[in-house]
KEKEMI-944252 format. One record per atom (N, C-alpha, C): x, y, z. Coordinates in Angstrom, 2 decimals. Layout:
<sites>
<site><east>X</east><north>Y</north><up>Z</up></site>
...
</sites>
This chain:
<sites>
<site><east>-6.56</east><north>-114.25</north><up>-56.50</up></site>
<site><east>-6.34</east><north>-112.84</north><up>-56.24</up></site>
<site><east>-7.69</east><north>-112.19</north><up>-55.93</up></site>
<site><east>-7.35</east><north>-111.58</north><up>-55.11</up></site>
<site><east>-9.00</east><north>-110.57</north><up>-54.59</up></site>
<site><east>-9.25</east><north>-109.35</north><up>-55.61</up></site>
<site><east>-10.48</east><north>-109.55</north><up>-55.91</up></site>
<site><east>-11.14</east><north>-108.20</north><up>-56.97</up></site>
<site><east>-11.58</east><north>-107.12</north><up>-55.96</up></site>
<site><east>-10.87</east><north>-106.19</north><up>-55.69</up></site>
<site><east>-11.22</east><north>-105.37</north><up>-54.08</up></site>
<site><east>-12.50</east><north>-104.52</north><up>-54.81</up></site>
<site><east>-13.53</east><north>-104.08</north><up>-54.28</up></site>
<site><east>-14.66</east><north>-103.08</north><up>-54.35</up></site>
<site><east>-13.88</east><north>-101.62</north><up>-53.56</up></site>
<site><east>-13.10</east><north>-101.40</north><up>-52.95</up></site>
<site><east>-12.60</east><north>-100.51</north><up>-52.21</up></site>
<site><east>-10.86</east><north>-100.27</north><up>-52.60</up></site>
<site><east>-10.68</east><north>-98.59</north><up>-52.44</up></site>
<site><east>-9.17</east><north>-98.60</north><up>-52.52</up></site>
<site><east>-8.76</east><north>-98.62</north><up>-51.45</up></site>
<site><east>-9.15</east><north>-98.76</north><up>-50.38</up></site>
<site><east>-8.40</east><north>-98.68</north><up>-48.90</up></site>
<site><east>-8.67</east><north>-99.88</north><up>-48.14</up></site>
<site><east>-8.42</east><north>-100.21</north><up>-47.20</up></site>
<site><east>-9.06</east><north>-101.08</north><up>-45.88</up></site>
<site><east>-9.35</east><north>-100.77</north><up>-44.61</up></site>
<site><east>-10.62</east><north>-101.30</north><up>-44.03</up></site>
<site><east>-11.04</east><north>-100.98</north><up>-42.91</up></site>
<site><east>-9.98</east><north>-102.03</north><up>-41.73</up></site>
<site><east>-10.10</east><north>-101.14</north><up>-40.44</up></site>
<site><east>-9.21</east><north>-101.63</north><up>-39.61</up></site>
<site><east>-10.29</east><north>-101.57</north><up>-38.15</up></site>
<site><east>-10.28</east><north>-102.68</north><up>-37.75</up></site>
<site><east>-11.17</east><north>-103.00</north><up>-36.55</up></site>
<site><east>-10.10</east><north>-102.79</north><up>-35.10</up></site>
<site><east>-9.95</east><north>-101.60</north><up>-34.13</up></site>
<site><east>-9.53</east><north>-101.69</north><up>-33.04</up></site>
<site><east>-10.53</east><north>-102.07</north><up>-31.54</up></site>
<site><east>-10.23</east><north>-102.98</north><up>-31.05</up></site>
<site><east>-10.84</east><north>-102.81</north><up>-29.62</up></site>
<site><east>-10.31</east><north>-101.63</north><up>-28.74</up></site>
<site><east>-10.92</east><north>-100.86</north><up>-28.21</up></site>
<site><east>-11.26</east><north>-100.33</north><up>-26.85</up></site>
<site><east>-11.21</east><north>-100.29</north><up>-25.67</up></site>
<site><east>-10.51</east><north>-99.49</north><up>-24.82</up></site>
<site><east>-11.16</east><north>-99.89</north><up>-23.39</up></site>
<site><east>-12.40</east><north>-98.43</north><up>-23.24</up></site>
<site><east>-11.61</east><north>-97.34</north><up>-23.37</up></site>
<site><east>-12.46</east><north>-95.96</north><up>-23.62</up></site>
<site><east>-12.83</east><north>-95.47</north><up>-24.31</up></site>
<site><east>-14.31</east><north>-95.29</north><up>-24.73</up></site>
<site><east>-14.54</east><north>-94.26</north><up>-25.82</up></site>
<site><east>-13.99</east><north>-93.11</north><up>-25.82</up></site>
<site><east>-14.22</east><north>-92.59</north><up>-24.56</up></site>
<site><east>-13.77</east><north>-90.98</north><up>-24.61</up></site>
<site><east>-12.72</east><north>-90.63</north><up>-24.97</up></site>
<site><east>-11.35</east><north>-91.49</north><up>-24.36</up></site>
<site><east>-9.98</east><north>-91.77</north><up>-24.92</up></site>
<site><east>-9.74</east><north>-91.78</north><up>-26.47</up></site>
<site><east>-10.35</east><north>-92.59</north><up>-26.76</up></site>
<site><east>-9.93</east><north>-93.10</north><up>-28.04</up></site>
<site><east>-10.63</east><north>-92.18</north><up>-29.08</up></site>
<site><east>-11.74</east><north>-91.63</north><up>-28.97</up></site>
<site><east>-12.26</east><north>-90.74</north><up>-29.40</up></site>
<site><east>-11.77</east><north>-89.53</north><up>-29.69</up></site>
<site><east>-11.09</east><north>-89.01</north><up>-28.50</up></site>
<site><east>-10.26</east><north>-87.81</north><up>-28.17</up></site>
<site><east>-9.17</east><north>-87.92</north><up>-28.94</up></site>
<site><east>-8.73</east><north>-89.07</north><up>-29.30</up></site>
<site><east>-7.54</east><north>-89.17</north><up>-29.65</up></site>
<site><east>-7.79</east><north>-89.20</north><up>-31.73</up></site>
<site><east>-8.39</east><north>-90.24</north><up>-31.99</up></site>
<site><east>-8.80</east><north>-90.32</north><up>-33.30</up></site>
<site><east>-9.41</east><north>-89.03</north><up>-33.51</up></site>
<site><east>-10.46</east><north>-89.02</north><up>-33.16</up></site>
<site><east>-11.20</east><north>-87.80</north><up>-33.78</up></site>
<site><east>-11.01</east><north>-86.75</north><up>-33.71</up></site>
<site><east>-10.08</east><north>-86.51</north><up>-32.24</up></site>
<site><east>-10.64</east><north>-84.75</north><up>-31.88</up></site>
<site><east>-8.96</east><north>-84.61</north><up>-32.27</up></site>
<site><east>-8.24</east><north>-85.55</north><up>-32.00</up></site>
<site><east>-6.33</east><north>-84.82</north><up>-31.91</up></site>
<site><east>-6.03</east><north>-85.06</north><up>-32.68</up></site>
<site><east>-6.38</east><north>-86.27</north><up>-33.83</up></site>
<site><east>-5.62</east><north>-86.56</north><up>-34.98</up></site>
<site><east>-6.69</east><north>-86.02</north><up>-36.53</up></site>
<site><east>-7.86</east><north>-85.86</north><up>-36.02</up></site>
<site><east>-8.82</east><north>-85.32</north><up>-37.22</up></site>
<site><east>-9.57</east><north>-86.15</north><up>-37.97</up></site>
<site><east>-9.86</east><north>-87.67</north><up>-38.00</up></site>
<site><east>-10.63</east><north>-88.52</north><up>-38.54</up></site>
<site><east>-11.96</east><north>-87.92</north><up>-38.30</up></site>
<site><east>-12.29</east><north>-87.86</north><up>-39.61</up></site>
<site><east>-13.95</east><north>-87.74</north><up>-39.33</up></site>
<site><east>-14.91</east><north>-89.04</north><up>-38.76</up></site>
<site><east>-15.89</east><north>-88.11</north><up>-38.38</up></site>
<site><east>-16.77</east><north>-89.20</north><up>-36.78</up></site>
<site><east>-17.96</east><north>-89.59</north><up>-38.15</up></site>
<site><east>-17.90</east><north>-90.99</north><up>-38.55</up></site>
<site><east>-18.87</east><north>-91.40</north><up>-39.13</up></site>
<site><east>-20.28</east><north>-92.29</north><up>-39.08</up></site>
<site><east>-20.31</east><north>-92.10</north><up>-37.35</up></site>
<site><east>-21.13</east><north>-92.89</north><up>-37.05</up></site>
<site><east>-20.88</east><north>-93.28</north><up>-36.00</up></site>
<site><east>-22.02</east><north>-94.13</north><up>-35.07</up></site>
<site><east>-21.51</east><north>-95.42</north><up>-34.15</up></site>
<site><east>-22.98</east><north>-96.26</north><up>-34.33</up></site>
<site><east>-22.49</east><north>-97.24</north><up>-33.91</up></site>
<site><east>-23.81</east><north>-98.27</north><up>-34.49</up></site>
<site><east>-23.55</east><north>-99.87</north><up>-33.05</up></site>
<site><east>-24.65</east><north>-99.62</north><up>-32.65</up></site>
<site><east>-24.73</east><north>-101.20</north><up>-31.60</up></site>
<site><east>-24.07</east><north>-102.37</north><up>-32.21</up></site>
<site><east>-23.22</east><north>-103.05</north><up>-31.09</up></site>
<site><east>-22.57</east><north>-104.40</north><up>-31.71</up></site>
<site><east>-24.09</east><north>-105.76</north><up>-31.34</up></site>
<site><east>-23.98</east><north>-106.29</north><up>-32.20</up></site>
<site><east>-24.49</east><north>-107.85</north><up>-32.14</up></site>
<site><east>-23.98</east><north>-108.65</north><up>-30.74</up></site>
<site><east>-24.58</east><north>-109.14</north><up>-29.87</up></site>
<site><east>-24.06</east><north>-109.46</north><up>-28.54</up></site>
<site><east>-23.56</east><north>-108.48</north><up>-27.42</up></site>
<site><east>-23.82</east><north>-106.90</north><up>-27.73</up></site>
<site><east>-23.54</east><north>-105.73</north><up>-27.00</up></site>
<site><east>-22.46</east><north>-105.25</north><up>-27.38</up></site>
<site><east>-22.37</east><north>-104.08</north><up>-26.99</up></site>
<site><east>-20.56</east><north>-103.35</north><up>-27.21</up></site>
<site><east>-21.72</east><north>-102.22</north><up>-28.29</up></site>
<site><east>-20.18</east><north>-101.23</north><up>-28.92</up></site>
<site><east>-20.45</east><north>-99.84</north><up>-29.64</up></site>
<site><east>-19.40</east><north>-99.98</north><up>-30.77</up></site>
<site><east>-19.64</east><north>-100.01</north><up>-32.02</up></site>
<site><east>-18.52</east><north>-99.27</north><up>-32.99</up></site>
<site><east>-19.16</east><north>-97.99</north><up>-33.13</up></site>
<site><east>-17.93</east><north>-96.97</north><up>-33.09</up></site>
<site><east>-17.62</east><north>-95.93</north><up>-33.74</up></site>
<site><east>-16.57</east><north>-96.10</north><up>-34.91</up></site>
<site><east>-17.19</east><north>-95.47</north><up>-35.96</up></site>
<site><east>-16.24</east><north>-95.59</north><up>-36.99</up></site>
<site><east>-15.87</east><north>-94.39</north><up>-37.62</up></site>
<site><east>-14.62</east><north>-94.33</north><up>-37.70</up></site>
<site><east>-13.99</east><north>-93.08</north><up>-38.06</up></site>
<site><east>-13.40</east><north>-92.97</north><up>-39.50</up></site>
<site><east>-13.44</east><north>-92.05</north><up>-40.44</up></site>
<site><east>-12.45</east><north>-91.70</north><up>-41.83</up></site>
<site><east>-11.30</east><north>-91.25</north><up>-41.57</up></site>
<site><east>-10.29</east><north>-91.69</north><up>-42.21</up></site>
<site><east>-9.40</east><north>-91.21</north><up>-42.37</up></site>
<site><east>-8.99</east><north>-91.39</north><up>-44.41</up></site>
<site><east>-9.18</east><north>-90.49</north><up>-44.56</up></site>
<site><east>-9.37</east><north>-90.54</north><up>-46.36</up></site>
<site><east>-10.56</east><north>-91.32</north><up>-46.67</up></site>
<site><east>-10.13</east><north>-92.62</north><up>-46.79</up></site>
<site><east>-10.78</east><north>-94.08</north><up>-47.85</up></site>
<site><east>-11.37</east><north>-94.48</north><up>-46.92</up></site>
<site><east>-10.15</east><north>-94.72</north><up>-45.26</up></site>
<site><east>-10.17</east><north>-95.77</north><up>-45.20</up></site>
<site><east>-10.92</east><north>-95.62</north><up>-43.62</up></site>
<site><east>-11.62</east><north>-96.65</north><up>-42.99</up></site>
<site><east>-12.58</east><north>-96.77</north><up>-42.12</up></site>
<site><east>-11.62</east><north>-97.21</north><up>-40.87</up></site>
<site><east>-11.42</east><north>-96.67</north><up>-39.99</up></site>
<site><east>-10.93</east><north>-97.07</north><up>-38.72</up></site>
<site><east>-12.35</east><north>-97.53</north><up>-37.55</up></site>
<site><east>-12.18</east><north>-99.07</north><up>-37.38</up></site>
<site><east>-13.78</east><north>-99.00</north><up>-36.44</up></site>
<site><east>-13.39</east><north>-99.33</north><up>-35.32</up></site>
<site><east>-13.92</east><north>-98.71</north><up>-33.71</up></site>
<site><east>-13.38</east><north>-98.20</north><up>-33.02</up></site>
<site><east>-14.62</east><north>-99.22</north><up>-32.30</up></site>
<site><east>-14.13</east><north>-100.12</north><up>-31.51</up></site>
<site><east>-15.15</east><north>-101.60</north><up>-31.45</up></site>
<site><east>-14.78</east><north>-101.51</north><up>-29.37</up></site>
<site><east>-16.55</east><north>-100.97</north><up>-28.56</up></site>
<site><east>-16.04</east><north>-100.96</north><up>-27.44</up></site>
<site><east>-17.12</east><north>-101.81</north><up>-27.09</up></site>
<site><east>-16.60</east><north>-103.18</north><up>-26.06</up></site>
<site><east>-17.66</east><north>-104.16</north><up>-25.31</up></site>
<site><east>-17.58</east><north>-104.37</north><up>-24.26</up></site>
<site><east>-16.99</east><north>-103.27</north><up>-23.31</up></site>
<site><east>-17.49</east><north>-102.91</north><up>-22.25</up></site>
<site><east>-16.71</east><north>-103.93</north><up>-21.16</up></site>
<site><east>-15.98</east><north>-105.06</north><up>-22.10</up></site>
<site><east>-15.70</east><north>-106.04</north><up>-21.18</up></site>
<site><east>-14.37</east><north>-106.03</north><up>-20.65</up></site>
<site><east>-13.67</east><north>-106.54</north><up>-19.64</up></site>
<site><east>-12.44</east><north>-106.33</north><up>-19.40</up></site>
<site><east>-11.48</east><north>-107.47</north><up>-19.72</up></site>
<site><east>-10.63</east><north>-106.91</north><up>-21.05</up></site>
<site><east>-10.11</east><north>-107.38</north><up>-22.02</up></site>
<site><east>-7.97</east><north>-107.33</north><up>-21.70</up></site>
<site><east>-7.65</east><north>-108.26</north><up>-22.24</up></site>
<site><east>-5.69</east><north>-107.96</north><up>-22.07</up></site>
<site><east>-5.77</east><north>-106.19</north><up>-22.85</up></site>
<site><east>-4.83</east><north>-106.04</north><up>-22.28</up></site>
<site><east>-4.00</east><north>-105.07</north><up>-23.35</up></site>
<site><east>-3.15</east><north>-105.56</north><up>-24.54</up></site>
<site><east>-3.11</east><north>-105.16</north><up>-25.05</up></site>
<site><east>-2.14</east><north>-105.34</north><up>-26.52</up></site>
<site><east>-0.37</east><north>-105.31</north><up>-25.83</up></site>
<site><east>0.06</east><north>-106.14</north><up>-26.28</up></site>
<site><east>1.55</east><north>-106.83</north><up>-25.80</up></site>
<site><east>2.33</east><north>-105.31</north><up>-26.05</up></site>
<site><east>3.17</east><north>-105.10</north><up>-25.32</up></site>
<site><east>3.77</east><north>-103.96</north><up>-24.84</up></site>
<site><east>5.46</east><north>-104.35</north><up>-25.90</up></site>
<site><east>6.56</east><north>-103.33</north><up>-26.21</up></site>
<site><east>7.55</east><north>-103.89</north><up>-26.47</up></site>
<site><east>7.83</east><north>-102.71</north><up>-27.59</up></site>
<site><east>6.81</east><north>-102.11</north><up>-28.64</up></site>
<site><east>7.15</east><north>-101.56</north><up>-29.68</up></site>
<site><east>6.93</east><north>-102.42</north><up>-30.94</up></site>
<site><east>7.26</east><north>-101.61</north><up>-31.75</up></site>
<site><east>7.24</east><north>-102.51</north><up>-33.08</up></site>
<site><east>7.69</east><north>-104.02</north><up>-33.14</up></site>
<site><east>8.63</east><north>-104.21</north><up>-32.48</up></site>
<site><east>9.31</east><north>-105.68</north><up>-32.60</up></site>
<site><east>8.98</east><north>-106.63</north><up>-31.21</up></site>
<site><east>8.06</east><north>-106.14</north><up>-30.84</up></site>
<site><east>7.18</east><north>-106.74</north><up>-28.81</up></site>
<site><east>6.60</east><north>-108.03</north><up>-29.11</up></site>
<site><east>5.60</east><north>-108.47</north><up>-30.38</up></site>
<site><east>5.12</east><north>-109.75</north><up>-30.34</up></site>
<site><east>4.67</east><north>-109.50</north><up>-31.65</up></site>
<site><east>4.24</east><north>-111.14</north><up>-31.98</up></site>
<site><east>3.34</east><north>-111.49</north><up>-33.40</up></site>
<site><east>2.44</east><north>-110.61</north><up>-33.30</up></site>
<site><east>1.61</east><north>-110.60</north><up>-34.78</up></site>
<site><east>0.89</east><north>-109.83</north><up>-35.31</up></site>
<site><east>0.79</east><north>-108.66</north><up>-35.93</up></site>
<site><east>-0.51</east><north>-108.33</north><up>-35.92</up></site>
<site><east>-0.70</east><north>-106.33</north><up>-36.06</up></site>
<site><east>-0.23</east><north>-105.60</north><up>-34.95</up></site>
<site><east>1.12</east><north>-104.84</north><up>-35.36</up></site>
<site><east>1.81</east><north>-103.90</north><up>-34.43</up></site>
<site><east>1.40</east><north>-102.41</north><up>-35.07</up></site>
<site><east>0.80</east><north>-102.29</north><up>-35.96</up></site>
<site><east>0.86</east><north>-100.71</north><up>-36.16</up></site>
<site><east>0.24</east><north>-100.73</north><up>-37.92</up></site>
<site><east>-0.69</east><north>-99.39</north><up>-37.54</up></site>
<site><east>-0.77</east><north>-98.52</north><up>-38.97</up></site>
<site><east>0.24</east><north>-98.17</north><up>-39.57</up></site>
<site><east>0.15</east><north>-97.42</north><up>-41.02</up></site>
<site><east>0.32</east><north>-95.88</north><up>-41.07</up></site>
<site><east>-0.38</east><north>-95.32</north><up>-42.03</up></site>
<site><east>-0.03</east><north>-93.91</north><up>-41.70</up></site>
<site><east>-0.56</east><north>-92.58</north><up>-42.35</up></site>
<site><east>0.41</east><north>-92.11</north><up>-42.79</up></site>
<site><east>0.34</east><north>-91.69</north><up>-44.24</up></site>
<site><east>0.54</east><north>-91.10</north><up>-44.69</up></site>
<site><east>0.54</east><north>-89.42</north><up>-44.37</up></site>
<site><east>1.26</east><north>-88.39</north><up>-44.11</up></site>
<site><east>0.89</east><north>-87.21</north><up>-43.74</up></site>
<site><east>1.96</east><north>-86.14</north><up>-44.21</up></site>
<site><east>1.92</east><north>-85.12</north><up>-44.16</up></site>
<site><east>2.66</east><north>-83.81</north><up>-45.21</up></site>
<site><east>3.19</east><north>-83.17</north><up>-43.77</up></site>
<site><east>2.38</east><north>-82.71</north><up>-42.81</up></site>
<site><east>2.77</east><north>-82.38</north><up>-41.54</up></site>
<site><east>3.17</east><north>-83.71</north><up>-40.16</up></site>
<site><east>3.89</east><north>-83.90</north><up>-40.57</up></site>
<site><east>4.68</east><north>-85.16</north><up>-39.27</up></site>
<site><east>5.26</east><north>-83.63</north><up>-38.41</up></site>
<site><east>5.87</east><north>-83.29</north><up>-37.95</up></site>
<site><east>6.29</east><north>-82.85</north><up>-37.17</up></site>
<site><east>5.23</east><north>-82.14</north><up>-36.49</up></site>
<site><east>4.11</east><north>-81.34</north><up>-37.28</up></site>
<site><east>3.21</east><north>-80.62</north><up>-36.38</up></site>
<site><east>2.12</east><north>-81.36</north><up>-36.09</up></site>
<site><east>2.08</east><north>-83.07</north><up>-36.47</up></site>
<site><east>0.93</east><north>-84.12</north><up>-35.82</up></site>
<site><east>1.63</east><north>-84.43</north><up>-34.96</up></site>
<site><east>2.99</east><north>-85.09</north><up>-35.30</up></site>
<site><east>4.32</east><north>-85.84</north><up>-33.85</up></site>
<site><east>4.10</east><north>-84.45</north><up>-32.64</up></site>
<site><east>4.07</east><north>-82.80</north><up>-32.91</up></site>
<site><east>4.41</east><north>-81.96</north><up>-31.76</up></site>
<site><east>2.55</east><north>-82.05</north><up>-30.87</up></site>
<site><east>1.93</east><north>-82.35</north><up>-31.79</up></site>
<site><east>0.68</east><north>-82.26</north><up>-31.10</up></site>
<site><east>0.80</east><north>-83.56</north><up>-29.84</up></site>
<site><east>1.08</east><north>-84.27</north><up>-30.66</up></site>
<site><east>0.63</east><north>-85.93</north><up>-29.76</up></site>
<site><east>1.74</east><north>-85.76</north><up>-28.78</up></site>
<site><east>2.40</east><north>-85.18</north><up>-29.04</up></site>
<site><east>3.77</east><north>-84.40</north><up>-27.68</up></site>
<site><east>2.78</east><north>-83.54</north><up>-26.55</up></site>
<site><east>2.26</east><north>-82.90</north><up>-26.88</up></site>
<site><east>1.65</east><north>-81.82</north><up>-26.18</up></site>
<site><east>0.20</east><north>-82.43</north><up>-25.43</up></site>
<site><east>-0.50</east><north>-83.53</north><up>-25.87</up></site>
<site><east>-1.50</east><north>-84.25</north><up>-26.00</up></site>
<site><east>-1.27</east><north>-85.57</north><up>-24.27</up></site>
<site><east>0.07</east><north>-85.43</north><up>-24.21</up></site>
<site><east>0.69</east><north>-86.14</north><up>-23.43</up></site>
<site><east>0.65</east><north>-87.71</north><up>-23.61</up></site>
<site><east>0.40</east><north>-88.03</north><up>-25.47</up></site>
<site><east>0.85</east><north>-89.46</north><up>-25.95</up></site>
<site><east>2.11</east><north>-89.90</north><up>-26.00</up></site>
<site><east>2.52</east><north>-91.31</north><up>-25.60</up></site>
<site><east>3.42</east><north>-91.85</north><up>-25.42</up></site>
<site><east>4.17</east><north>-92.02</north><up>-27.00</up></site>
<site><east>5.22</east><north>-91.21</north><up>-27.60</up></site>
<site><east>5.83</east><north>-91.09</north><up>-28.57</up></site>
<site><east>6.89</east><north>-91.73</north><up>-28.62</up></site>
<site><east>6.82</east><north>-92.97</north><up>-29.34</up></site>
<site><east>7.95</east><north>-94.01</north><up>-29.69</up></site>
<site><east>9.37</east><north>-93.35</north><up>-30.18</up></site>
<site><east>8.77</east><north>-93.19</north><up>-31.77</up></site>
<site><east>9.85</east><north>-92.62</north><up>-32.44</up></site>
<site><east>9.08</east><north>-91.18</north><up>-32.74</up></site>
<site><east>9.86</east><north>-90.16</north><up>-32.65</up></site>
<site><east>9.62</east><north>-89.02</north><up>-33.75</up></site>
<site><east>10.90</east><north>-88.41</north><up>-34.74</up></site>
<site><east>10.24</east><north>-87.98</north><up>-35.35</up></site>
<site><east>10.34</east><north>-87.65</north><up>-36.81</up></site>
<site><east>12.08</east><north>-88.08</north><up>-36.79</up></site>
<site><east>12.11</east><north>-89.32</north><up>-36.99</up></site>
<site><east>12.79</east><north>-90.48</north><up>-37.32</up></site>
<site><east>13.09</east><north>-90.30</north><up>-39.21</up></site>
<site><east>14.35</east><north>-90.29</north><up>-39.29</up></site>
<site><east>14.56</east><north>-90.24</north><up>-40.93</up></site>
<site><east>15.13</east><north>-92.10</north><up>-41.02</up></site>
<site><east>14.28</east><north>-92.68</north><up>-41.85</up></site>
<site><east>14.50</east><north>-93.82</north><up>-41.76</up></site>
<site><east>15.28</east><north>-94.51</north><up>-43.14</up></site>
<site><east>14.83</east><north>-93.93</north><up>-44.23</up></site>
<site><east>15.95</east><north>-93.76</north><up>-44.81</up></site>
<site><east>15.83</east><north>-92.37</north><up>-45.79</up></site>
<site><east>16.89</east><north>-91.86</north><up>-47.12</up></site>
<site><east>16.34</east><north>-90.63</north><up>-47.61</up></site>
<site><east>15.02</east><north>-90.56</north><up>-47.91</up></site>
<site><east>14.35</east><north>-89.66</north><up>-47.62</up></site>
<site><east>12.89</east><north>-89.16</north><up>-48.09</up></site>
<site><east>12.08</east><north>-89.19</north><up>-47.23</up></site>
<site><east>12.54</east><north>-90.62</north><up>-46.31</up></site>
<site><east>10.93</east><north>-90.95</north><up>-45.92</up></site>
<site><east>11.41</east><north>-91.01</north><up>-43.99</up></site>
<site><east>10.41</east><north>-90.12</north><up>-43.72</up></site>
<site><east>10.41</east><north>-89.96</north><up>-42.41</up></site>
<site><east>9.61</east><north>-90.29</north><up>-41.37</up></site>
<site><east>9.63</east><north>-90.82</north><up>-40.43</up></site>
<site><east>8.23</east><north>-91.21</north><up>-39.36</up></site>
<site><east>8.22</east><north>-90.76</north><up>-38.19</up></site>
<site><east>7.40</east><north>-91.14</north><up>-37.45</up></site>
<site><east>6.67</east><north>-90.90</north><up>-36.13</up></site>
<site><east>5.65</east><north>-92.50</north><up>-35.62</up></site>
<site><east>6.19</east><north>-92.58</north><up>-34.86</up></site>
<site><east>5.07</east><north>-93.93</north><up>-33.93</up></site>
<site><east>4.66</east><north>-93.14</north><up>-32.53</up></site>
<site><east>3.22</east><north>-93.47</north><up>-33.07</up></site>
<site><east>2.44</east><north>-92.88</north><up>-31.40</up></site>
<site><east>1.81</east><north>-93.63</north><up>-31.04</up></site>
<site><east>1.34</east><north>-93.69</north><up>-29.46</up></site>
<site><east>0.51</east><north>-95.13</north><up>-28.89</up></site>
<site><east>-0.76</east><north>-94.63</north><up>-28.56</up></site>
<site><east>-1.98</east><north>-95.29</north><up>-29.33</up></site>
<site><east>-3.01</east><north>-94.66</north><up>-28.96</up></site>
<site><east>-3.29</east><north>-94.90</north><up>-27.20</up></site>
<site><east>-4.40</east><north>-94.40</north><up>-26.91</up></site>
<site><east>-5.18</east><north>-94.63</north><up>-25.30</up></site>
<site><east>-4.14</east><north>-95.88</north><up>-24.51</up></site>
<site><east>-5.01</east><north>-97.09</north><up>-25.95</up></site>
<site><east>-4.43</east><north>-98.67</north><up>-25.23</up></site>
<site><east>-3.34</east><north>-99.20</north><up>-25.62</up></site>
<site><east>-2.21</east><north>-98.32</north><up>-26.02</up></site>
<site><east>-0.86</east><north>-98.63</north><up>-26.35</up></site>
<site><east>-1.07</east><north>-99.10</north><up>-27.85</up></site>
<site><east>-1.78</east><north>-99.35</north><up>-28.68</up></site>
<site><east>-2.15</east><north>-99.49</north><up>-30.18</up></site>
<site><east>-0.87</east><north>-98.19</north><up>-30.93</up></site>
<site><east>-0.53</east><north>-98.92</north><up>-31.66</up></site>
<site><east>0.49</east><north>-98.26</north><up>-32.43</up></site>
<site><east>0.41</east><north>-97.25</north><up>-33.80</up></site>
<site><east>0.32</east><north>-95.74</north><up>-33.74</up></site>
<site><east>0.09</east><north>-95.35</north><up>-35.26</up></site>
<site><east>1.39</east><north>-94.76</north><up>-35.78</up></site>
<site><east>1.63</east><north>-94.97</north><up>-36.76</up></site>
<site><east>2.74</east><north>-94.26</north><up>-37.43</up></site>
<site><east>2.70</east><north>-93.40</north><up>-38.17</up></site>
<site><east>2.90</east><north>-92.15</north><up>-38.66</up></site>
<site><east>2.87</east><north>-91.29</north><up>-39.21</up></site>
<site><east>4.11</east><north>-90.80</north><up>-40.25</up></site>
<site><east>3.62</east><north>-90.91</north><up>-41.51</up></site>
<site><east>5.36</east><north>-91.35</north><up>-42.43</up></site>
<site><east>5.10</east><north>-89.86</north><up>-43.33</up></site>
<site><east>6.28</east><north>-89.21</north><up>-43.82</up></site>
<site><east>6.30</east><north>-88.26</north><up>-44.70</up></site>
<site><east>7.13</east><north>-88.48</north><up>-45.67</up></site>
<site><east>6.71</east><north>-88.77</north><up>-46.67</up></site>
<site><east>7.30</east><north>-89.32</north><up>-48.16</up></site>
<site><east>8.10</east><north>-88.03</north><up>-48.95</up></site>
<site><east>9.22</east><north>-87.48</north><up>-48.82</up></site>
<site><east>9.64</east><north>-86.40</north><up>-49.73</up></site>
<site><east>10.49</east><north>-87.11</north><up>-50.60</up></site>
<site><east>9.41</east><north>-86.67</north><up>-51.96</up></site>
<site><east>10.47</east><north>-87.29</north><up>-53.17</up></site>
<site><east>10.88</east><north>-85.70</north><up>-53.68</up></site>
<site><east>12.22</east><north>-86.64</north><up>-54.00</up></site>
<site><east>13.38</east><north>-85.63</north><up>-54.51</up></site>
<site><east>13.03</east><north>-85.16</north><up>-56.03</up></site>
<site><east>12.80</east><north>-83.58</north><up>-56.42</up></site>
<site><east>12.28</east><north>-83.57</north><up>-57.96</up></site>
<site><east>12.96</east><north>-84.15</north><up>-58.90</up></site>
<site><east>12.40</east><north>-84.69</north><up>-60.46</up></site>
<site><east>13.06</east><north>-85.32</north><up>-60.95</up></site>
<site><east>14.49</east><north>-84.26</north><up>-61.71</up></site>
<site><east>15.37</east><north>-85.47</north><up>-62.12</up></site>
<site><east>16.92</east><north>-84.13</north><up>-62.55</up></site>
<site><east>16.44</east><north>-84.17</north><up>-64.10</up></site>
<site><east>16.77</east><north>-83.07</north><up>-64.29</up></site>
<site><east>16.72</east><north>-82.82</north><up>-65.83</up></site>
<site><east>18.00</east><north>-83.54</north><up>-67.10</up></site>
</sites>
């Protein structure tokens, strides 16, 4: 079992655009900008907060596949975050207005818990979930 030093985890995305992806993390969804730092063999991370947890935003300039197209169920692997968030409908109406490609919105998936899937720049998948627990009964 792993003894974690951290309550969250960092998540490494490739890039095709900074400006994109930038625009999108930082400026439309609100991650704080914590840096960018030269890659080893060339390229740029920018790394962004979101609470804990470190989103690193990894660009090498090189011309790379895109990430397999399809949605959540398109191919193996990492298909998607999520976030946790209190406002889903007024992050889902932004990324509406933003002119991001919106999978699902505010999707009741089962009681309580509600989502949103948005595709970043390079079709990268974030989800946005709103947890309403029901108060307890007396």
């Amino acid at each position: 079992m792993i003894q974690r030093s951290k309550d969250s985890i960092d998540l490494g995305v490739v890039i095709s655009d900074p400006e994109k992806s930038l625009a999108f993390y930082r400026d439309l969804l609100g991650f704080e900008f914590a840096g960018e730092m030269s890659l080893p063999g060339g390229g740029v991370m920018y790394r962004l907060l979101c609470g804990s947890s470190l989103v690193k935003l990894l660009y090498t300039g090189l011309e790379l596949e895109s990430p397999p197209r399809g949605g959540l169920m398109g191919a193996y692997g990492y298909r998607y975050f999520t976030i946790y968030v209190e406002n889903l409908s007024e992050i889902t109406q932004r990324c509406v207005d933003a002119g991001c490609v919106v999978q699902m919105a505010n999707l009741e998936i089962r009681q309580g818990v509600t989502i949103s899937i948005v595709e970043d720049p390079d079709g990268n998948l974030v989800e946005f979930l709103n947890l309403v627990v029901a108060p307890a009964s007396k």
